[in-house]
C-alpha positions in Angstrom: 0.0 0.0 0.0 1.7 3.7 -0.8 2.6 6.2 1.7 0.8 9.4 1.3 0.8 12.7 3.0 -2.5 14.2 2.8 -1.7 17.4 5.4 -1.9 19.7 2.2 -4.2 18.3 0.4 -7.9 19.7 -0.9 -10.9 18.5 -2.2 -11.6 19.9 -5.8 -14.8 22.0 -6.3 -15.9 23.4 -9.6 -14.3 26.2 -11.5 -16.7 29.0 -11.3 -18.6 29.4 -14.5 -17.1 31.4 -17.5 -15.1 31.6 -20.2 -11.9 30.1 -20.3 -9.2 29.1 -22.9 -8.5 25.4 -22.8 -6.2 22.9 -24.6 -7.2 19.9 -25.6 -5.9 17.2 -23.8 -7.8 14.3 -24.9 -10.3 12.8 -26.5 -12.1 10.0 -26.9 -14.5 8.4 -29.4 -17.8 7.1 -28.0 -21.6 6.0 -29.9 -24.7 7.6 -28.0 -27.5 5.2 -27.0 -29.0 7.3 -30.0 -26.7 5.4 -32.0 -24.6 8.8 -33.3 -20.5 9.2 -32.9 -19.3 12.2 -30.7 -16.2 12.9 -29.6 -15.6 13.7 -25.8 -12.9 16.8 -25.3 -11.3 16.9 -22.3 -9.3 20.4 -22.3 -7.2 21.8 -19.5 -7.6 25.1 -18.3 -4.4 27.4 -19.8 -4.5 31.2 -18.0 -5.1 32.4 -14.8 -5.9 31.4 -11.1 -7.5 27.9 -12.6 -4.7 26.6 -15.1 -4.3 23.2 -14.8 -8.0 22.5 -14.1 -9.3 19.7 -16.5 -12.7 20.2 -17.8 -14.9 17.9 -20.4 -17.5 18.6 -23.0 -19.2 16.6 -26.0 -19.3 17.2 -29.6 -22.0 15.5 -31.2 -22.2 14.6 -34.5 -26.5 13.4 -34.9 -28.2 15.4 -37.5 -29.9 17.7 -34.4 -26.4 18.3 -33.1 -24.6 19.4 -36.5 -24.6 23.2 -35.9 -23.0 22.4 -32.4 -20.7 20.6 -34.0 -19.7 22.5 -36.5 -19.5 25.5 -34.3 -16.9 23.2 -31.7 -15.0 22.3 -34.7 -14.5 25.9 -36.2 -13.9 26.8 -32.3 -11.3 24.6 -32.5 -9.6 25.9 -35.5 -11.1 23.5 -38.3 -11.4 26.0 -41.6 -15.1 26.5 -42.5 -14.4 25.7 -46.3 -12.9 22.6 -45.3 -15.6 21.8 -43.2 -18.3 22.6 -45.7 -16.2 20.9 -49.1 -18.2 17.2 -47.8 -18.3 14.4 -45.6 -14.9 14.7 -43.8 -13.4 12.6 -40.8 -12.5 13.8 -37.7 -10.1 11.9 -35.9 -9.9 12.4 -32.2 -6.1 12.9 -32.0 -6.5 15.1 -34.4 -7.8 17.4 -32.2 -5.2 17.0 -29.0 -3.0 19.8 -28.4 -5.5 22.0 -30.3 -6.4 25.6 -28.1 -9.6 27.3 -27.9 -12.3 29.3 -25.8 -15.0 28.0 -23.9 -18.0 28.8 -22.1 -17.7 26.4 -18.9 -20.6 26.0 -16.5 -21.5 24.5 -13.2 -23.6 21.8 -13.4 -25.7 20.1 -10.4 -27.1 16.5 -10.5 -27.4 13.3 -8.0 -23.4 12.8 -7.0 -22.8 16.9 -6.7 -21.6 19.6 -8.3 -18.4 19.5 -11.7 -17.6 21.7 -14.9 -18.8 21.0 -18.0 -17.9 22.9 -21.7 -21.6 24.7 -22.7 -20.2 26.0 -25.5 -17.3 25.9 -27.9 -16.8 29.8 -28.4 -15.5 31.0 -32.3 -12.6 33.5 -31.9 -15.0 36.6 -32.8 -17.0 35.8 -29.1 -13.9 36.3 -27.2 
């Protein structure tokens, strides 16, 4: 069993909601029970008093969830043309390393309080 010393240690609460620039740590690929691909982003927190603070968001890529996507993937720094020249894949490592803006919220269900991405934010909201 390890050794470890707990005297300085806190319990992590929620960032406070806001927008934040993240990187993209990682991803992973995933089929909702709706039977659609999305992508889960985990992004790290870059600036200020929360750097280092992991937070995770979905894109969704279902026929009600294009816009959303589209909008995460331009927020990302996908090129619109590209996006819009037909089908295209989108490869989850792809997307590591990649920076962006995000609006991050606080969200409350039966185990407690954690961050989620609301929105991927284009450059001209920020």
């Amino acid at each position: 069993m390890p050794v470890v010393d707990f005297r300085d240690a806190e319990v992590l609460r929620p960032i406070p909601s806001g927008v934040y620039r993240l990187r993209v740590v990682s991803c992973t690929e995933g089929i909702s029970r709706s039977g659609h691909p999305y992508i889960q982003v985990v992004g790290e927190v870059t600036e200020g008093e929360y750097a280092g603070r992991k937070v995770s968001g979905f894109i969704h890529f279902s026929p009600n969830g294009q816009n959303y996507a589209f909008t995460a993937l331009v927020a990302l720094g996908f090129d619109e043309a590209v996006l819009r020249s037909g089908p295209i894949e989108i490869k989850p490592e792809d997307l590591v390393g990649l920076e962006f803006r995000a609006a991050v919220r606080v969200r409350v269900d039966d185990y407690g309080e954690s961050n989620e991405i609301g929105r991927f934010l284009p450059s001209q909201e920020f």
